[in-house]
N, C-alpha and C positions, 0 to 999 in steps of 0.2 A: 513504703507508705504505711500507718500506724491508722487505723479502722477500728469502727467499733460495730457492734453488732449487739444494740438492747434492749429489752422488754419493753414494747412501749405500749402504754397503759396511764390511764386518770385514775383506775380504781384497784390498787394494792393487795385490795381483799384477795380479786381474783388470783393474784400469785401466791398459791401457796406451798410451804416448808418444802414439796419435794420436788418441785422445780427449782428452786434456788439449792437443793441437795442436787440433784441431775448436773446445772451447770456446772457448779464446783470441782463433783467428782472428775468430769469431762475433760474439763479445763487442766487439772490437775494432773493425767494422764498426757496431755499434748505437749511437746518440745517448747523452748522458750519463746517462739513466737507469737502465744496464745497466753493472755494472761485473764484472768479473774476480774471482773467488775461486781462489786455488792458493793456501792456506798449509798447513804441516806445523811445527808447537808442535815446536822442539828437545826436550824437558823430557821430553814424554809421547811423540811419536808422532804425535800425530794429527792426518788431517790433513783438509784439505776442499775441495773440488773444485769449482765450478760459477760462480754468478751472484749477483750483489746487483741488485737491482732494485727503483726508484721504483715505485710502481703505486699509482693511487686506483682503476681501474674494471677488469672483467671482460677487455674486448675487451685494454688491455693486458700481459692475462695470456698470450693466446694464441697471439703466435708464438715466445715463449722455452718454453712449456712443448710446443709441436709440434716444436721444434729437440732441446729434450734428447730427450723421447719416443722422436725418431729413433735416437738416440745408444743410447739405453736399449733401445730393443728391437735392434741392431744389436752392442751389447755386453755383453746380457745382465746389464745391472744395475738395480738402482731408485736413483731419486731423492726426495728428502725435500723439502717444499716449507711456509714456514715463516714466521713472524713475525719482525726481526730490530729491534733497540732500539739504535739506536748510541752511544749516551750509555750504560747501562749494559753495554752488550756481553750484554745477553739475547738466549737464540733460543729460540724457542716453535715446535717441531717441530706440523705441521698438518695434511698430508696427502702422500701415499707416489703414486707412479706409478711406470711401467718394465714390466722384461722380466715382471713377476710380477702387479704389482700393476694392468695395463692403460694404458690410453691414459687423461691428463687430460682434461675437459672444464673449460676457463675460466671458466665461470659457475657452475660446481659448487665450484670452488677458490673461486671470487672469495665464494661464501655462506659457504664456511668461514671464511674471512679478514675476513668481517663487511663485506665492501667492499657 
């Protein structure tokens, strides 16, 4: 199952240069399961921050969502954590974590994501 896990945010300011440096590095360092999201749509605006990730089971889940967590309560934002469909370009938004929303628990995401 192909997941995403992104900054979710109305106001861009708050993300700044060394958290979209933190993901990168992160991401960068992880086996090919774990890929990089920075894109910004010329057209609209918008844009999206974070992680694509392989996952069939729970334990999978638990060190990308302990890495952002960190990020999230350290920058005072949430992240949206989601079903992503690469053939149709669907994303099926699933569950919220961060500065607001608390600390993920991976077996609790991994029931919502039906794994």
């Amino acid at each position: 199952m192909k997941l995403y896990m992104l900054v979710d945010t109305m106001d861009w300011d708050d993300v700044d240069e060394s958290m979209t440096a933190a993901i990168t590095e992160w991401a960068g360092k992880q086996g090919e399961e774990v890929e990089l999201v920075n894109l910004t749509d010329d057209d609209t605006g918008e844009r999206h921050l974070g992680i694509n990730i392989h996952a069939s089971k729970a334990a999978q889940l638990r060190e990308p969502l302990n890495f952002l967590y960190g990020l999230a309560k350290s920058h005072k934002l949430e992240f949206v954590v989601g079903i992503y469909d690469p053939d149709s370009r669907a994303m099926e938004d699933i569950c919220y974590f961060g500065h607001e929303e608390g600390k993920p628990d991976a077996f609790e995401v991994a029931n919502y994501l039906f794994m």
